[in-house]
C-alpha angles and dihedrals in degrees: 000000000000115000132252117202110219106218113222127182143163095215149066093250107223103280100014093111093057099034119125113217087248097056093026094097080073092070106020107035102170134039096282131198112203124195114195112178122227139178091288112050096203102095140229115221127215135180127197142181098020082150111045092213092058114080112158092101093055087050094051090051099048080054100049096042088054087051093061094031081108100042140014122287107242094237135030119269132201115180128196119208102198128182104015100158087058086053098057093066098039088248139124097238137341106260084250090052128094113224110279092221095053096049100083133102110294092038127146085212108105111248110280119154096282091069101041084052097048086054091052084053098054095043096055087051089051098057088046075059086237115222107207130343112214109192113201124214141161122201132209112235120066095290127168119229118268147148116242121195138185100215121055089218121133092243089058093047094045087052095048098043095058086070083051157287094298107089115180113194115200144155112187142069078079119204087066121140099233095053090051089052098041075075096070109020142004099289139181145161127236120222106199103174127234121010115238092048118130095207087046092071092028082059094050092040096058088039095053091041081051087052089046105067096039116131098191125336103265109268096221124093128269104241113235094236085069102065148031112231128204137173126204116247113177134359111231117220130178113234109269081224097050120092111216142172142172093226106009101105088203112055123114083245125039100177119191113280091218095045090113081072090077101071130123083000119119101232129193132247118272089041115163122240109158149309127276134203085217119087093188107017114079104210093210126088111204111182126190121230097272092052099261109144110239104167096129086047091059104025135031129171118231116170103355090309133113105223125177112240107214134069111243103018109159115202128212134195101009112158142172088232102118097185089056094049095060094042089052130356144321095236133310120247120228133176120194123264129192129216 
């Protein structure tokens, strides 16, 4: 199993705070965890950059790190760059990578030295007697912003609804960071749209100076009027032998150009979402969270289109992005839940 060095250091290396993700390995050459003390020991931790393409959480902290370079954070922060070498090149992950978000203790992946690298992690943060991980990711359909956790706890929900009202609970892909660390200490990650978007690092900028000067996570319990709760019911994946395509009439697969519209909007049964060459075989896999398959349950073909099958499915994730697609999923399904 080849070897990856974890880089760990107690400093802001020269440039880091100006660095862009595409120029950052020269600085950072190496997945890098940093530790910078502050008045509460107990520290925040925060992990960028998972997806190379996503680069919201590297600009807040750039921010928020300029705003205490003349006095102490008010909390300890450890930050973890991920995948730089995907960065570099403005994608998720290299071809020979595994999936940085996938990587981490609980995974289905066999042990490589991601994971190995991703225990050694968790364990590090463990033993700081880490306070709350925040993992920040953008996405590439038309997404709102929203908090998604892997525990229904009230620390979790008090942690996730100080992003906003939009709460997703889930429990699978596995491998993720925020359900390694849901293991150790109230944990979410923070979904912030597009990249690119100035809101989008103003947002997580506010939300990590707010964790910052937490105390505790109050102790009392988030009322079910302040926020919208789903859980995520099924992950939606196009065929590996399906062709398909947004605009190419003759894929195996032409789904719908304007599908991403779909998201965060509770749709009815019988929904159109393309149309399919295959009378019998529906070219889409939808898995539960345990890993059942339940694609008849959620899509059927009648008359050459592929239609969704229950009242009050939300979507979540779709894009038009058909490389990431097939890197990671067509769209999750959620239904709403209430506390």
């Amino acid at each position: 199993m080849k070897t990856l060095s974890l880089n760990q250091i107690d400093y802001l290396p020269d440039g880091l705070l100006e660095a862009t993700p595409e120029n950052l390995h020269k600085i950072l050459p190496e997945p890098t965890l940093i530790h910078l003390a502050g008045r509460h020991a107990e520290p925040v931790f925060v992990s960028i950059l998972l997806h190379g393409n996503e680069s919201t959480g590297l600009f807040s902290l750039q921010l928020l790190l300029k705003k205490y370079q003349s006095q102490p954070l008010p909390r300890s922060l450890s930050i973890f760059f991920g995948n730089v070498s995907a960065a570099r090149k403005n994608m998720r992950k290299l071809d020979n990578q595994p999936d940085y978000n996938r990587i981490w203790p609980g995974t289905e992946l066999p042990d490589c030295a991601e994971t190995e690298m991703a225990k050694e992690i968790v364990s590090i943060m463990k033993k700081r007697r880490v306070f709350a991980s925040i993992d920040v990711h953008n996405n590439t359909g038309m997404n709102p912003h929203y908090a998604c956790i892997n525990r229904l706890d009230n620390q979790f929900l008090q942690l996730a609804s100080l992003f906003g009202r939009m709460i997703v609970y889930f429990i699978r892909p596995k491998g993720v960071q925020s359900a390694a660390f849901a293991q150790i200490c109230p944990a979410v990650t923070l979904e912030c749209g597009r990249p690119g978007q100035h809101y989008g690092v103003e947002h997580v900028l506010e939300y990590l100076n707010s964790c910052l000067h937490l105390t505790a996570l109050p102790p009392h319990q988030v009322q079910p009027q302040d926020l919208d709760l789903f859980h995520t019911v099924a992950q939606v994946k196009v065929h590996e032998k399906v062709s398909f395509s947004f605009n190419q009439a003759d894929a195996d697969l032409l789904l719908n150009e304007d599908l991403e519209r779909m998201n965060f909007t509770e749709i009815p049964a019988g929904t159109v979402w393309g149309t399919s060459r295959f009378n019998s075989l529906i070219p889409l896999i939808a898995q539960d969270e345990y890993g059942n398959d339940i694609t008849d349950t959620c899509f059927s073909i009648q008359n050459g289109e592929l239609l969704t099958n229950k009242n009050h499915t939300m979507p979540s994730m779709l894009t038009l992005d058909e490389h990431v697609i097939r890197q990671d999923c067509l769209c999750y399904l959620m239904e709403r839940i209430h506390l």
